[in-house]
Residue, then its C-alpha position, 0 to 999 in steps of 0.5 A: x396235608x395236617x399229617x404233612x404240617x405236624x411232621x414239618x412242624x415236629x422237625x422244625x422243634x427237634x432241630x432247634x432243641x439239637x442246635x440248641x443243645x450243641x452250643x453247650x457241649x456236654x464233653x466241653x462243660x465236664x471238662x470246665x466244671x473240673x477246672x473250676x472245682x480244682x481251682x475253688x477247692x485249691x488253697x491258692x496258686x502262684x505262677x509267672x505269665x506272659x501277656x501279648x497283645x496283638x491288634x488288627x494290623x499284626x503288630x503286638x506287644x509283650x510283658x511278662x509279670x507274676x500273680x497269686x491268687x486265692x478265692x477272690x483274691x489275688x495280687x498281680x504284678x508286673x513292671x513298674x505297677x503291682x494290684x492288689x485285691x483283698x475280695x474287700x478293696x483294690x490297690x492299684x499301685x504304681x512306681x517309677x524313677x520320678x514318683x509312686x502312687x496307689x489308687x484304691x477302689x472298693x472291690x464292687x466297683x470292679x464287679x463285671x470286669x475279668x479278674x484272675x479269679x473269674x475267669x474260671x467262671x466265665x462260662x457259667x454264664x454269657x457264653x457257649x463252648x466246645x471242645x476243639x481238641x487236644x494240642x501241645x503247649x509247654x510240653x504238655x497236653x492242653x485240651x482246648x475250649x472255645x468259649x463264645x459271646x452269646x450276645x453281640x457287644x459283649x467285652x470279648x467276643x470269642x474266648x480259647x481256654x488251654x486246660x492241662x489233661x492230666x491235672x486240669x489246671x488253666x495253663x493260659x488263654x486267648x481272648x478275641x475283642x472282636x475288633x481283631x484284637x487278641x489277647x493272649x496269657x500263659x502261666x509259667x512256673x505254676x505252683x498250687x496249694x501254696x499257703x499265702x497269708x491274708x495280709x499278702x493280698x492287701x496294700x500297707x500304705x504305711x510302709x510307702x512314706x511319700x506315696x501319693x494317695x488316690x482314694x476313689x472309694 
């Protein structure tokens, strides 16, 4: 009868550890540690993207924008509203036909957030993964990665990264809030290596005279 208990027991522990295991897949994570180091060894990037946005009841909306990014900086534009992000302080800057403001925030108070430049680290922490295989997308081969919310409320439950096969570069993603929502992000015209100067990260108020200035910092 002991015997019997200890191999219940021992099945028990060697099923838990199996399952366990499977939530980090091995040929998922060499995959996503390649993609991190090409991006944080990468001098910076400039792409075009598509953005669109599709709720529960199927109807979405599209925009199209363009972004730069290097180490924790990035600038991100898009119609009638530009980001800027030096790693230091965040510009939010918005302009239309009747009028232009900028918000500036500190940085740290944006800690937590999904940001172009962490989103190549999301998985390190808060989420499992698996390799879902290969697909076409944008003419070239894309290795699909499902990254999952490891606890309940977290911002995105469910996260599809595309990752080009031959040069490990992100070419978009999908993101699921859980409430039917999805988000979807493709980069067009990715360049890499591309030199961008400190100043291109940060906002010159100075040369916007008659700007509304919101400084929440």
């Amino acid at each position: 009868m002991k015997k019997i208990i200890l191999l219940f027991f021992l099945f028990i522990a060697v099923t838990f550890s199996f399952e366990a295991t499977a939530q980090k897949d091995p040929k998922a994570k060499i995959l996503l540690d390649a993609m991190s180091q090409k991006f944080q060894t990468m001098n910076g990037f400039t792409a075009s993207f598509d953005f669109t946005f599709q709720d529960q009841t199927g109807s979405s909306d599209r925009q199209t924008g363009e972004i730069a990014v290097k180490g924790e900086q990035y600038r991100l534009k898009l119609p009638e509203q530009e980001i800027y992000n030096d790693s230091k302080t965040v510009w939010t800057f918005i302009q239309t036909d009747d009028y232009k403001e900028v918000t500036i925030n500190d940085a740290s108070q944006m800690e937590g957030e999904l940001t172009p430049s962490n989103i190549y680290r999301m998985y390190e922490s808060g989420y499992n993964y698996k390799l879902l295989g290969e697909k076409q997308f944008q003419g070239k081969t894309a290795q699909l990665v499902e990254l999952t919310a490891i606890k309940s409320g977290a911002p995105f439950e469910k996260v599809t990264l595309r990752i080009e096969k031959v040069t490990n570069n992100l070419l978009g993603w999908e993101m699921y809030d859980g409430q039917g929502g999805v988000f979807s992000y493709a980069f067009t015209n990715l360049k890499t290596n591309v030199n961008l100067p400190a100043n291109y990260f940060s906002f010159d108020v100075k040369q916007h005279p008659g700007i509304e200035v919101i400084d929440l910092r």
